[in-house]
N, C-alpha and C positions, 0 to 999 in steps of 0.2 A: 050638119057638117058644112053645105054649101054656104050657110051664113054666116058661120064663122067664116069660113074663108074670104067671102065679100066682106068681111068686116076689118079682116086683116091687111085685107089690101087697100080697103080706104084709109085706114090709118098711116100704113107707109105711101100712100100719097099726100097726106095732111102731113105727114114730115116730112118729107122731100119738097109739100112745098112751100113750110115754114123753114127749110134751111134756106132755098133759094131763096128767098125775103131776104134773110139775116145775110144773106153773103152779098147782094145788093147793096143794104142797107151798111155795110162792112165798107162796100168803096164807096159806096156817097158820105160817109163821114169822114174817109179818110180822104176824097179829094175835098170836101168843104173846109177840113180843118189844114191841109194843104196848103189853100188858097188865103184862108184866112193868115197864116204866116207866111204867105208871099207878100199879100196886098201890103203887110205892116212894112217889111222889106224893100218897098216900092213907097211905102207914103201916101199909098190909095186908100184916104182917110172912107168914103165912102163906100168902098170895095169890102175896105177891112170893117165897118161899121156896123154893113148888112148881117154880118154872120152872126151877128148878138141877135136873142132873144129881146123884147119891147122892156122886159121886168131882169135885165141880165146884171150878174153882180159881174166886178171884175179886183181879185183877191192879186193883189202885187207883194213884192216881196220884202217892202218893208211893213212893220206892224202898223202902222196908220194908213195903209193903202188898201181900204175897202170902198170901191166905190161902183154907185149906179151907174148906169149906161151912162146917163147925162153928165156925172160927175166924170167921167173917167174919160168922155167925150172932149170936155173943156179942157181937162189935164191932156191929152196926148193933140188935139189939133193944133194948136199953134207949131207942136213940134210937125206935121204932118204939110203944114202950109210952108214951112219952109226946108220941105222935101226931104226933112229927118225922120226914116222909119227906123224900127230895131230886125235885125236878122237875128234868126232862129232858127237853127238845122234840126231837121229832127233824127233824130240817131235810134229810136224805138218810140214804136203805140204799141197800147192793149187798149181794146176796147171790148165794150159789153153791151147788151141790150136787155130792156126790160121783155117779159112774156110778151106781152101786144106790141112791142119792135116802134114805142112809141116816145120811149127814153132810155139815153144812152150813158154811159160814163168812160169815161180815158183817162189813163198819163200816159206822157209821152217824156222819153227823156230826150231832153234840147243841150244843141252847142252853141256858144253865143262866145261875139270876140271878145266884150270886156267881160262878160260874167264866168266865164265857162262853163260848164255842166251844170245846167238848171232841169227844173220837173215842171213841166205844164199840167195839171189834173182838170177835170171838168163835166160838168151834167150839162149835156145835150136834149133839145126835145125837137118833135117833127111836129112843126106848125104850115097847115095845108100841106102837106107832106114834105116841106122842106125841111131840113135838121138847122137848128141856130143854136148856141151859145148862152144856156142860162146862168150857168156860171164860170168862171175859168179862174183858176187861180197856178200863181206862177211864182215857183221858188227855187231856192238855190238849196239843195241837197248838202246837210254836213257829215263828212266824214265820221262815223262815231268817234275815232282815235283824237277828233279836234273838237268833239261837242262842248265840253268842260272849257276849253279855252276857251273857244265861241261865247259859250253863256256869261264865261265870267269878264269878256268884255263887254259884254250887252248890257249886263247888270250895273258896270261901273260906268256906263256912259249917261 
């Protein structure tokens, strides 16, 4: 009977102390991805650069905007050298974590002034224990009631 009972106690400690990981690991994603839509905000092309993954894709919201770090690097710095970032409010995150607390996944719904209600989604990974940016992709949510429109000017363009 005693071994059960030590048995049962080291398990509610091995949970108790994988929640506190996960609730750590809850605001260190949520101030990195924070920061990462401040620095864009600000035009801290470097700031905002760090938080990508070495191999990170970055999914924009038109259909030919899939690009590498490096690609997406070229595309957004010029605007960043001349002190043009984009704001993004974030209005709601969920995030998850994988069992070993080693990859993560989000959306978040975003305000933005010319787009308005866009969805950031995104796989995160902890490299040397830092969370970066392996992929992120950023769309404009359509209303069902306007899909049909939506698509059938897409199609005829």
């Amino acid at each position: 009977m005693r071994a059960i009972l030590i048995e049962v106690c080291m398990l509610l400690m091995l949970h108790a102390a994988a929640k506190a990981a996960g609730t750590a690991d809850s605001s260190r994603v949520a101030q990195m991805l924070n920061d990462f839509h401040q620095a864009a905000a600000q035009a801290e092309a470097k700031r905002y650069f760090d938080h990508f993954a070495p191999e990170a894709i970055f999914l924009g919201t038109d259909a030919s905007e899939r690009w590498t770090l490096a690609e997406f690097k070229a595309f957004a710095q010029p605007y960043f050298e001349q002190g043009k970032g984009w704001t993004y409010l974030v209005k709601s995150r969920h995030v998850y974590f994988s069992q070993d607390q080693n990859v993560a996944w989000f959306d978040e719904m975003l305000e933005n002034e010319s787009y308005g209600v866009c969805r950031g989604s995104g796989v995160l990974l902890k490299i040397d224990g830092v969370w970066k940016i392996a992929q992120y992709n950023l769309s404009i949510p359509i209303p069902n009631a306007l899909a049909r429109q939506v698509v059938g000017m897409i199609k005829n363009k």
